[in-house]
C-alpha angles and dihedrals in degrees: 000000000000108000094232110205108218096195102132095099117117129263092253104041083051093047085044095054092055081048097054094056087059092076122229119349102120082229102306121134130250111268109267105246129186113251139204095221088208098176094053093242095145141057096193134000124233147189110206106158114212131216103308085214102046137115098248094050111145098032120110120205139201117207122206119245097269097064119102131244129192103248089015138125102218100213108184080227090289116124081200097057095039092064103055096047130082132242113276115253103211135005120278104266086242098058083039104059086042086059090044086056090050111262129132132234118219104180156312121284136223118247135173108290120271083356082274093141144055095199109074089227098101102075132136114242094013149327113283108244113252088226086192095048096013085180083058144081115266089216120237177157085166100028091149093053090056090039093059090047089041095049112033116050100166092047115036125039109176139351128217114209139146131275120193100147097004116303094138099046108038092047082054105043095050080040099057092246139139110227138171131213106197134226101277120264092008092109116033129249093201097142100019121113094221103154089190101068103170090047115045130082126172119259143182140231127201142140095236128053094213087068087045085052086041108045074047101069086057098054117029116040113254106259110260084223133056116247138222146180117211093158139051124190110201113215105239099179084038091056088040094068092059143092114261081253096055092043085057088070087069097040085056089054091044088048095052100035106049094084090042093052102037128164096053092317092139114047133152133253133188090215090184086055106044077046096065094031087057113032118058101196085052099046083046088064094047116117147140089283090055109020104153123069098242083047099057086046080058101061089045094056094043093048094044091049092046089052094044093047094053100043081056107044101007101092080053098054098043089047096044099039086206122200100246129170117259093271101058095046092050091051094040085054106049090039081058091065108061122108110220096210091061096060094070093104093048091051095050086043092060093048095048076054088056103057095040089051088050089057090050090042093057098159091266094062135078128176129236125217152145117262101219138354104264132326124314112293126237123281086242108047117131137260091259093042081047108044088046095056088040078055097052102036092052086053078064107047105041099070085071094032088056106039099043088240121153112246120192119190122216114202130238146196150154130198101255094037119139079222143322130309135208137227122207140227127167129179136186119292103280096023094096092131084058089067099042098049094049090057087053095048096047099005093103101029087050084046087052103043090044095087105055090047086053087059097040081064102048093046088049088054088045090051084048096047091051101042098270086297114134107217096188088063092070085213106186121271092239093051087049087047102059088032079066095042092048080051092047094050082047102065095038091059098256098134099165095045085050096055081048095054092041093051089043093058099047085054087055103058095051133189129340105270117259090350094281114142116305099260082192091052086116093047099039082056093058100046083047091046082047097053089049092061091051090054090051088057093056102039101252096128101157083063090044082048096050093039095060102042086062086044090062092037084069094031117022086184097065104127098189094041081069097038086058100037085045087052087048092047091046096050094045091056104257101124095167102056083032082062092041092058097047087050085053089060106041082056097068089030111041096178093042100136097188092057084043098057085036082063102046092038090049091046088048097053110034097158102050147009127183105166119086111221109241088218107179115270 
């Protein structure tokens, strides 16, 4: 199926729409309340009233601290900065659009100071409370913008901010928003005190995608032409960076989408390493330090913000001498030493990404991705946890910083979750409504599915820990028994004794009580996955074959249960169900190397196999 992107609706019918769910009101705002602000989200409150008419009527809006107001001083969420500028004399153009579409604006947000910093935690006056984990970061750099959207649900629906390496999408993502960067330069920055020019672009934060599709309408033109997705590329060395949890936001959208996206519409891409196949300059930079292609990104982006930063701010801050926090004035030092001619290779090496980004991102195609690393981490984690998350999530976050590309989050969460997760997509410059209408098209099926995937993984680590035993099932000690010693024969070589001991075990077990649900469906998958393996190694495919299709009829998530029957298949000669079997796993496994060189080997050699993989019992 083609993803069709209904999106030609106008701005109003679109605003009216987000209205409507509001309940009664005949257009009128809520009434303005004073609030605690218990969790530290803003640096002023405000009452700007928007267009009473207009189609965002109803929705009430927080600006970061770069925005300007009129009468303002626009801080960056700095108090010395603050002091030696002057009042703003007009609104920013994007606050003022929203207000011309009718929403209100309620107040100004913390944010880390001078923008120095991605983890929320280097703010002026206090840290903004994670309502969600509340032990956690918010993320940053505008931690107070996601906080206010986070925490407070009848006051605040949406928050416009900033993102240059990744302070939109990272605050949203630690905070359980959705949130969108746009494509760079799409929706203006007059009025905006953005140091890193080349590299910021304005974004969104809200908990419902229809305010993302609706805030849009005010801010970016409606595209002349309808859109469409017919391909996802999945991000192997992106999902490679993150905890088991956070790649299982990837493995729910394969899951889903693979019906949705058939005939090779979902496919995978080592983006680092096409990079540096492809772009000299980038592959030039390239060392033990960075070796990886989003790592060397990385460093770009790292080395041209810090440039940009200082040629903005930095005759201020060597003139002022301001009192900072330690952040700001580590990262103001070491931005003052870079040397700007130096950066002409980097600079040759982002525009040779961009065009080879352009070609990937043909109009058709979008990227998956995981927003960030893990959850967020804890508030007190220390300067090497930190930095090596900082280095990860920035890994992330530089492919869309760099190339100007617009990058929506989906949020994620389990019951028993540390915190919240993302979920990436990210579209063709120009292409922001793409995004937007694919999180309004999956967002809330991938955030139900999320869950059970999630659990599919943690069981799958528990099996591993103990020995691929299930202990929830209560199997019978006997049964247990005989499942160790067909293990046992078959390490030892045994083969036949072990087919014995595993058949012997699942006749012992017997049939489900009463005919209720079989409470050893799981188990019984595993002694039948593992017999499959036995009868690979003696030849017997047809059995292996046989063995793992009823494997994956009592647990469809059995990633070994695909890799065998994908070896029978390959060495009896059927490549493409062979192939079919290794996607399925990588679909609940995206890192699973065995199911990635089965891929590669299977797409090598169509026409004959003769190796049987040794995949871990």
């Amino acid at each position: 199926m083609v993803l069709k992107v209904l999106i030609l609706a106008s701005a109003a019918s679109i605003g009216a729409l987000v209205f409507s769910r509001r309940g009664k009101g005949g257009g009128k705002a809520r009434g303005w309340r004073k609030r605690s602000d218990a969790l530290n989200a803003f640096q002023e409150l405000l009452r700007l009233k928007g267009n009473a008419k207009g189609p965002l009527r109803g929705i009430r809006f927080a600006i970061q601290d770069v925005f300007d107001v009129q009468g303002r001083v626009t801080g960056l969420g700095s108090p010395a900065w603050a002091a030696t500028h002057a009042p703003a004399t007009r609104d920013a153009p994007a606050v003022a659009s929203l207000r011309a579409a009718g929403a209100d604006c309620i107040g100004v947000t913390r944010m880390d100071e001078l923008g120095c910093s991605i983890t929320g935690c280097d703010t002026v006056d206090g840290v903004p409370i994670n309502p969600v984990a509340r032990d956690k970061i918010p993320g940053g750099s505008s931690s107070g913008a996601a906080v206010s959207v986070a925490g407070a649900p009848k006051e605040v629906d949406m928050a416009l901010a900033v993102d240059s390496s990744g302070g939109v999408r990272v605050s949203a993502a630690h905070c359980g928003l959705y949130a969108i960067r746009t494509t760079h330069g799409t929706v203006t920055l007059d009025g905006a005190s953005s140091p890193a020019g080349s590299l910021a672009a304005a974004g969104w934060m809200s908990r419902d995608p229809d305010v993302i599709a609706a805030t849009a309408t005010a801010l970016i033109p409606l595209p002349k032409d309808q859109l469409s997705v017919s391909r996802v590329m999945v991000l192997e060395d992106a999902i490679d960076l993150c905890d088991d949890i956070a790649s299982c936001g990837v493995a729910t959208a394969c899951m889903l989408l693979k019906d949705a996206f058939k005939n090779g519409g979902i496919s995978r891409l080592n983006l680092g390493k096409h990079l540096l196949m492809t772009c000299p300059s980038l592959r030039a930079m390239q060392n033990k330090d960075c070796a990886t292609g989003l790592d060397v990104l990385r460093n770009c982006l790292g080395l041209i913000e810090g440039e940009e930063v200082w040629s903005e701010i930095g005759g201020w801050y060597s003139a002022e001498k301001p009192e900072t926090g330690a952040k700001a004035k580590e990262y103001l030092l070491g931005a003052s030493k870079i040397a700007t001619d130096s950066l002409r290779v980097i600079k040759q090496a982002r525009e040779e990404v961009r065009a080879a980004v352009d070609l990937l991102l043909d109009g058709v195609t979008v990227f998956l991705l995981p927003t960030t690393p893990c959850a967020p981490p804890p508030m007190n984690a220390g300067a090497e946890a930190t930095a090596t998350w900082e280095r990860k999530v920035l890994q992330l976050t530089c492919l869309s910083s760099l190339t100007g590309t617009p990058q929506l989050t989906i949020p994620l969460t389990y019951e028993q979750a540390e915190g919240p997760y993302g979920l990436s997509v990210v579209a063709g410059r120009k292409q922001d409504y793409m995004c937007i209408e694919f999180a309004r098209m999956f967002g809330a099926q991938l955030r139900e599915a999320f869950p059970d995937v999630v659990q599919a993984e943690l069981t799958r680590l528990k099996d591993e820990e103990n020995g691929g035993k299930d202990d929830s099932d209560a199997v019978p000690s006997m049964c247990e028994e005989l499942k160790a010693q067909g293990n046992k024969e078959f390490k030892a070589g045994n083969f036949n004794e072990a087919i014995v001991k595993y058949t012997e075990a699942l006749t012992a077990l017997g049939p489900p009580p009463n005919m209720r649900p079989d409470p050893h469906r799981a188990w019984k998958s595993v002694v039948l996955s593992n017999r499959a393996m036995t009868n690979l190694k003696l030849g017997v495919y047809n059995d292996a074959e046989d063995d793992c299709t009823a494997a994956l009829k009592l647990n469809e998530k059995n990633v070994k249960a695909y890799l065998r029957r994908g070896a029978a298949r390959s060495v009896s000669g059927n490549y493409l169900e062979a192939i079919d079997d290794f996607e399925s796993a990588l679909l609940i496994e995206p890192k699973n190397a065995d199911a990635k060189s089965e891929i590669v080997r299977m797409k090598g050699i169509i026409g004959g196999a003769d190796q049987i993989p040794d995949f871990d019992m």
